[in-house]
C-alpha positions in Angstrom: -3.6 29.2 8.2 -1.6 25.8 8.5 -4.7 24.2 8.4 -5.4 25.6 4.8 -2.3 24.8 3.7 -2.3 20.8 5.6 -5.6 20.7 3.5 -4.5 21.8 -0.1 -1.1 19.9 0.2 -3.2 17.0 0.8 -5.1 17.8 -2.3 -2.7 18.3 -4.7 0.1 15.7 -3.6 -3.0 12.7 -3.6 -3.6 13.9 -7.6 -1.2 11.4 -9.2 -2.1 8.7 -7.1 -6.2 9.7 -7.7 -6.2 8.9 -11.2 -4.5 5.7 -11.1 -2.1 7.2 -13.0 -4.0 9.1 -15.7 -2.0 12.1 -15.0 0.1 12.9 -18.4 3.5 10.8 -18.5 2.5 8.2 -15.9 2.7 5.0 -17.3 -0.7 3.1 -16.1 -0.7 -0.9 -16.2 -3.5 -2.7 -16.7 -3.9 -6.4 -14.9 -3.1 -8.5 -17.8 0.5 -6.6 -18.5 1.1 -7.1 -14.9 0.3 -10.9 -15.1 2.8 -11.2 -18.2 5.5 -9.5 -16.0 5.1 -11.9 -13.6 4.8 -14.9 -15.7 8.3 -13.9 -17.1 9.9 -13.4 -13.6 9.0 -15.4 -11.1 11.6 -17.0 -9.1 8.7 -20.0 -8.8 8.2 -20.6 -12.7 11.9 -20.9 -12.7 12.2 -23.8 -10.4 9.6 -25.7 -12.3 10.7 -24.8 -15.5 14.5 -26.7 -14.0 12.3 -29.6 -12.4 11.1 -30.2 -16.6 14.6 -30.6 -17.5 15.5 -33.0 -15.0 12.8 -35.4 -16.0 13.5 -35.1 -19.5 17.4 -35.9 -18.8 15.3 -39.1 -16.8 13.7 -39.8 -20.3 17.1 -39.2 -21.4 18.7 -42.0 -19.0 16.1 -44.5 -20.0 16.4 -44.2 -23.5 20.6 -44.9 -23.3 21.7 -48.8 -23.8 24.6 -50.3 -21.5 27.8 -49.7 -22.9 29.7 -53.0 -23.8 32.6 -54.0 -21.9 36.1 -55.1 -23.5 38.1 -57.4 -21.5 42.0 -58.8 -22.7 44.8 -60.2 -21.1 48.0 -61.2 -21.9 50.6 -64.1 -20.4 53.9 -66.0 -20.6 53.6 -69.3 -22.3 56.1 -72.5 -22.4 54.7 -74.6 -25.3 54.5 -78.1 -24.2 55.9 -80.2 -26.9 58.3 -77.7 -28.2 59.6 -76.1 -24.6 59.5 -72.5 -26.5 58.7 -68.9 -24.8 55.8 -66.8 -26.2 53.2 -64.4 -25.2 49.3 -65.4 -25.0 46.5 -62.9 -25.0 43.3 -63.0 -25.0 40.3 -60.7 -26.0 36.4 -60.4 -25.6 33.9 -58.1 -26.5 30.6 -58.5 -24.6 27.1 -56.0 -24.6 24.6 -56.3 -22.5 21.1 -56.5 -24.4 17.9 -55.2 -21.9 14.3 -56.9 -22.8 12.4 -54.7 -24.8 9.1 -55.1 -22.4 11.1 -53.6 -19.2 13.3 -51.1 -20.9 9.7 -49.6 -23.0 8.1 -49.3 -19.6 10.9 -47.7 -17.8 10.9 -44.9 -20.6 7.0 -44.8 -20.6 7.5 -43.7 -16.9 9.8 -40.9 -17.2 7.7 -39.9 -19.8 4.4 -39.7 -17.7 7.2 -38.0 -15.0 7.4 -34.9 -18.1 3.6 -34.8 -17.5 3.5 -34.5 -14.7 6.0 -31.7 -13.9 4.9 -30.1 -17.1 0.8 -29.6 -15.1 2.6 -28.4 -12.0 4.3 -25.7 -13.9 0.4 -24.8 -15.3 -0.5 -25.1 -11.9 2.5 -22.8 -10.8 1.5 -20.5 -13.2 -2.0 -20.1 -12.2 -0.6 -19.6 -8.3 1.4 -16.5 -9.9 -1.9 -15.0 -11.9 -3.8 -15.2 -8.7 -1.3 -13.4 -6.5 -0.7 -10.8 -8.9 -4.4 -10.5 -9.3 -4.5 -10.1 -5.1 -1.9 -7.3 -5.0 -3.5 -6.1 -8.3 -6.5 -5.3 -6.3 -5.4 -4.1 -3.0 -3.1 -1.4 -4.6 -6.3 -0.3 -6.4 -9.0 -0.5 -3.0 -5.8 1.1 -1.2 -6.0 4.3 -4.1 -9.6 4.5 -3.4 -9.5 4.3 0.4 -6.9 6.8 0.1 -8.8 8.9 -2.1 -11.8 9.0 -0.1 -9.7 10.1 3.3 -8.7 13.2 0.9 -11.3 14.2 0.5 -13.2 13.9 3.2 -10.1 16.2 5.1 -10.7 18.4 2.3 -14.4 18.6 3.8 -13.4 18.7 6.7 -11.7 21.8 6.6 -14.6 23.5 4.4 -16.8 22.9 7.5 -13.8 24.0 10.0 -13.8 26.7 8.3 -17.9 27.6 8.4 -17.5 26.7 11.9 -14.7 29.5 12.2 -16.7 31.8 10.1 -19.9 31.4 12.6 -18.4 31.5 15.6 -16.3 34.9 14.8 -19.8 36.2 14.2 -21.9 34.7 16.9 -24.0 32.2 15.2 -22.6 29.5 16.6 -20.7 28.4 20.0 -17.3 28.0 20.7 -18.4 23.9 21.4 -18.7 23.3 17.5 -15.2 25.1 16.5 -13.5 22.5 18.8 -15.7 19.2 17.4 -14.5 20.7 13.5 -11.1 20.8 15.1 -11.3 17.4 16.5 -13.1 16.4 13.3 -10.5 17.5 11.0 -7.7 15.8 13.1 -9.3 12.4 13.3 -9.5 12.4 9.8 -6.1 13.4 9.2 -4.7 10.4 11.2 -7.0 8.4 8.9 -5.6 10.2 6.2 -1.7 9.3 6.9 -2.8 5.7 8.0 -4.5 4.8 4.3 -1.7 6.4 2.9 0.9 4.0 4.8 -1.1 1.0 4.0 -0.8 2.6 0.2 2.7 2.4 0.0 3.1 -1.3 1.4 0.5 -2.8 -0.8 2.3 -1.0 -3.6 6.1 -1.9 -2.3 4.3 -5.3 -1.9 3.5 -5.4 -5.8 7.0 -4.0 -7.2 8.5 -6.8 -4.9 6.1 -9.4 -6.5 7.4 -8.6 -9.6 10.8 -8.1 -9.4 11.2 -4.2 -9.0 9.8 -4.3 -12.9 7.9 -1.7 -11.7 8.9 1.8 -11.5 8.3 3.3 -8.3 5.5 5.6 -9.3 3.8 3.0 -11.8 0.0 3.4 -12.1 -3.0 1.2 -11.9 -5.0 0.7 -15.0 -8.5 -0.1 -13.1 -11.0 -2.1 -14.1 -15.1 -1.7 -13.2 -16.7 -2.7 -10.5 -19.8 -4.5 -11.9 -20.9 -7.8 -10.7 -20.7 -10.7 -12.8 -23.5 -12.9 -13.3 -23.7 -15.4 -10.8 -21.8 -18.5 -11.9 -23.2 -21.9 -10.3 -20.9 -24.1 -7.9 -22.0 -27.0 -10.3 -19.4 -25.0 -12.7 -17.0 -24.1 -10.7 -16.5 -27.9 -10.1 -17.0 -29.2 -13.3 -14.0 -27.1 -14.3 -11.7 -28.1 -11.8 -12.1 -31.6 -12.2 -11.9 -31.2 -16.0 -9.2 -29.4 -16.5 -7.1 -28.8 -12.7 -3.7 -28.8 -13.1 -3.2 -31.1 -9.9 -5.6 -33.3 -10.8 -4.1 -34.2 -13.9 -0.3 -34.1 -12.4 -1.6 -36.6 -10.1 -3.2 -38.9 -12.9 0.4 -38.9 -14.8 1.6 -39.7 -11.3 -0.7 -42.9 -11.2 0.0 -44.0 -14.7 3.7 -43.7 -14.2 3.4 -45.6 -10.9 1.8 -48.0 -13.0 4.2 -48.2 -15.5 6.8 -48.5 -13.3 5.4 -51.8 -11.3 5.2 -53.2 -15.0 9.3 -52.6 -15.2 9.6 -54.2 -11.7 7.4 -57.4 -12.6 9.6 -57.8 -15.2 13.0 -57.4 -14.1 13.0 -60.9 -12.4 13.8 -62.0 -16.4 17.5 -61.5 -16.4 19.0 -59.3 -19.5 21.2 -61.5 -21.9 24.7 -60.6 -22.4 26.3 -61.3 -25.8 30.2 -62.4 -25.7 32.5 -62.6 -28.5 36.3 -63.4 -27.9 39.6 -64.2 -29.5 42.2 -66.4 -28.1 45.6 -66.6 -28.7 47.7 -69.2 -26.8 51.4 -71.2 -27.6 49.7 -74.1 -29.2 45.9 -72.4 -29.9 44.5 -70.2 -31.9 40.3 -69.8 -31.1 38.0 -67.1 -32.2 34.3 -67.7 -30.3 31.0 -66.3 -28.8 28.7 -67.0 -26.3 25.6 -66.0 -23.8 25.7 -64.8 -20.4 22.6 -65.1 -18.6 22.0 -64.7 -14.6 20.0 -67.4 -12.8 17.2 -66.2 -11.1 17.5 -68.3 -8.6 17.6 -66.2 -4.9 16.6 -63.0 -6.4 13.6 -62.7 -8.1 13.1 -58.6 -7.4 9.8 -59.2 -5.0 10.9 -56.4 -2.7 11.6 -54.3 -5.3 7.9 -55.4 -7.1 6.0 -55.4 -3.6 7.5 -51.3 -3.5 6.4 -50.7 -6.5 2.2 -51.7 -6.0 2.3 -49.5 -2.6 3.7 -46.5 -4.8 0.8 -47.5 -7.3 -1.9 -48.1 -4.1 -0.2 -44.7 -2.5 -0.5 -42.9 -6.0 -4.5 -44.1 -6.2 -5.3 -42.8 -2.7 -3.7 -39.7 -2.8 -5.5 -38.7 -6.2 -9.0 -39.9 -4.5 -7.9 -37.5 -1.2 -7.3 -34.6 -3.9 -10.2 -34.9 -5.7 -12.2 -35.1 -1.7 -9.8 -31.9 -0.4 -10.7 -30.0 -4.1 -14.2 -30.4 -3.7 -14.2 -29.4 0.2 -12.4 -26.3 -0.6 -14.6 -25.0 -3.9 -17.4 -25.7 -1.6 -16.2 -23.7 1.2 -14.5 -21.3 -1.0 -18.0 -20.6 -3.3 -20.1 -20.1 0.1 -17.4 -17.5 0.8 -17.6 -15.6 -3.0 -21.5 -16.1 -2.6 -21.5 -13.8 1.1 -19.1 -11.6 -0.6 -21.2 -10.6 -3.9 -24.4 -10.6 -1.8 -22.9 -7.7 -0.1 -22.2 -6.2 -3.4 -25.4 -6.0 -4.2 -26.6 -5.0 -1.4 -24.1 -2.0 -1.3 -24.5 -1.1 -5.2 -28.2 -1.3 -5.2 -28.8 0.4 -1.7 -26.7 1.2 0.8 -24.4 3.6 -1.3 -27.6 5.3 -2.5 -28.9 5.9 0.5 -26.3 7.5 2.4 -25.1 9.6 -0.1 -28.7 11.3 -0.4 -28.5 11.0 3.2 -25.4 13.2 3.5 -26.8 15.4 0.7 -29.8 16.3 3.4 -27.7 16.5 6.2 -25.4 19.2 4.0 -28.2 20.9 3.1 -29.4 21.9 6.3 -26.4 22.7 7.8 -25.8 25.5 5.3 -28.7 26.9 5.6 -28.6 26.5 9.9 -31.6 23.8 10.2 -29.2 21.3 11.5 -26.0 21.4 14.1 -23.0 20.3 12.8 -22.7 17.7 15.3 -25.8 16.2 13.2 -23.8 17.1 10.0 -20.2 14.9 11.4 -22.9 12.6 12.3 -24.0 12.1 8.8 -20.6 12.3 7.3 -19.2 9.5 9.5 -21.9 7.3 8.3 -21.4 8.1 4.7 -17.3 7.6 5.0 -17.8 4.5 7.0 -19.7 3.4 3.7 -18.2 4.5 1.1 -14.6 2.4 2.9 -16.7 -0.3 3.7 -18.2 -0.7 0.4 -14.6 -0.7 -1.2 -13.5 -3.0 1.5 -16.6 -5.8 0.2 -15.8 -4.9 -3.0 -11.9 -6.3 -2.3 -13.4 -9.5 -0.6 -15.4 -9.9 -3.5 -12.6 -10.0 -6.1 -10.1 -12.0 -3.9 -13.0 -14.5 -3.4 -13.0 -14.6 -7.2 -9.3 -15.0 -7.4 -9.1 -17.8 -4.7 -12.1 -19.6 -6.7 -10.8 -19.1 -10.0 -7.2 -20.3 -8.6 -9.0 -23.5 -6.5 -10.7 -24.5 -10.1 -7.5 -24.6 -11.7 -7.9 -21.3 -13.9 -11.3 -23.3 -15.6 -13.9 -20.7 -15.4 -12.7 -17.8 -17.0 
């Protein structure tokens, strides 16, 4: 008796989470809404959304001029000829004027800096769609894994109770009540354990996303049919077409660049324009001038010298990205390739198989050809494939995430 009612508890408290939240009421949401969440929450989109407004305040500190300075004083005065007392001042007015050549390439490099936070943030964003894309999918292999250790203690206790039913009447021995037993037990540990891991993946999700989620959101699932098989030659094309690193790194060059055009430049001193009024006992004077710095000791070669290694660094560490991005898609598409192999083999075979397999094995047991032990027998293999094919069918789709990500979102 508290086996039948372990069993239909099972049954009718797994019903929600079954239907991926078909059930009427549930709200079900498909990946793409999930993404959108995410792209609007993200604690990471929000640091590189700041990082763009501090290099456009750097564009903005680029573009200001030096303010000028205003200088006066003011003094005690005996006249010479006439002895008399008055008061002397004296005023000037002076601006620093920058040369157009170094102060055009400093604002050019803040302006490749926007660039180049601007393709992190892409790339940012394309870290966040694959992550939600990976919890995405283990929520929905953790509903079916949980779905199929249901019902397979729902089975379970069908045959427990056959076995019941034959033993009371002496068609069977005591031996195969106690393996049904045993049966039905293992599979409700199985049972508890897939719905644990359930319950993280989806805690996992709600915390990705902010607690957006209500705690009993549904899955909107998607199918599970193989794509055609896309070439590495794409995959790589993509990423060095459009990667969001790659072209981050590129801005990074350019403003390097840009920025050992300033430095071979700043040797030229800026000019600073003076205008003054004087006001002495026995003069009056009203002038201007230029003030201009010799460069005699300094002549910014430190400075210059740092600026080409940032320029050599900036070139070597795009050639290593490009090297590192290749290695990985390589390594990464040998790793999608094993994985959709072994969905094909599963969806074209192996599912067929021992589900007519099982069918047999079902078959004879009802009608006493077979032992149940034979019948578990079958079972186990069938259960064992059914998880396994949904556990391939995960590697599959995270392999597909991590290449997608790796390619810089280029392949669709």
């Amino acid at each position: 008796m508290n086996l039948k009612c372990i069993a239909v508890g099972v049954v009718l408290g797994l019903a929600p989470l079954w239907s991926g939240g078909a059930m009427a009421g549930l709200r079900a949401y498909s990946l793409p809404e999930l993404e959108e969440m995410a792209l609007k929450t993200h604690p990471a989109l929000q640091v590189a959304g700041a990082e763009i407004k501090k290099s456009e305040a750097e564009l903005r500190i680029a573009r200001q001029y030096p303010n000028p300075e205003a200088e006066g004083s003011m003094s005690s005065q005996k006249g010479l000829e006439s002895g008399a007392y008055a008061t002397g001042y004296s005023l000037s007015l002076s601006q620093t004027i920058e040369w157009p050549g170094r102060r055009g390439k400093r604002q050019e490099s803040a302006r490749f800096g926007i660039d180049v936070v601007n393709q992190k943030l892409t790339q940012e964003q394309i870290n966040v769609r694959a992550r939600c894309r990976e919890f995405f999918y283990r929520v929905l292999a953790g509903e079916h894994l949980l779905k199929i250790a249901a019902e397979n203690l729902e089975s379970a206790k069908k045959l427990l109770d056959i076995a019941e039913k034959r033993v009371r009447l002496g068609e069977s021995r005591p031996i195969e009540l106690i393996k049904a037993r045993v049966e039905f037990f293992s599979l409700e540990r199985e049972y508890d354990k897939a719905k644990t891991a359930l319950a993280g993946d989806r805690q996992v999700l709600r915390q990705f996303l902010g607690a957006a989620l209500p705690a009993d959101f549904g899955l909107s699932g998607e199918g599970e049919v193989i794509e055609t098989v896309v070439p590495l030659k794409r995959w790589r094309d993509a990423a060095f077409a459009s990667h969001p690193l790659l072209a981050a790194q590129e801005a990074q060059v350019r403003q390097a660049e840009s920025t050992l055009g300033a430095e071979r430049q700043a040797w030229v001193p800026d000019v600073t324009v003076k205008v003054f009024h004087t006001r002495d006992v026995d003069l009056r004077a009203t002038g201007g001038g230029l003030s201009i710095p010799l460069p005699l000791w300094n002549r910014k070669e430190g400075e210059v010298a740092k600026a080409a290694a940032a320029k050599s660094q900036a070139d070597s560490e795009l050639r290593l990205l490009k090297q590192d991005l290749e290695t990985k898609l390589a390594s990464q598409y040998s790793l999608y390739e094993t994985a959709r192999r072994q969905m094909e083999s599963f969806q074209t075979a192996i599912l067929k198989e021992a589900a007519e397999s099982l069918r047999v094995a079902q078959f004879s047991y009802e009608h006493g050809e077979t032992s149940l032990l034979e019948l578990l027998d079958s079972r186990r293999v069938y259960r064992g494939t059914e998880q396994d094919y949904y556990k391939a069918l995960l590697d599959y789709r995270l392999a597909r995430v991590e290449l997608w990500r790796l390619a810089g979102g280029g392949v669709k």
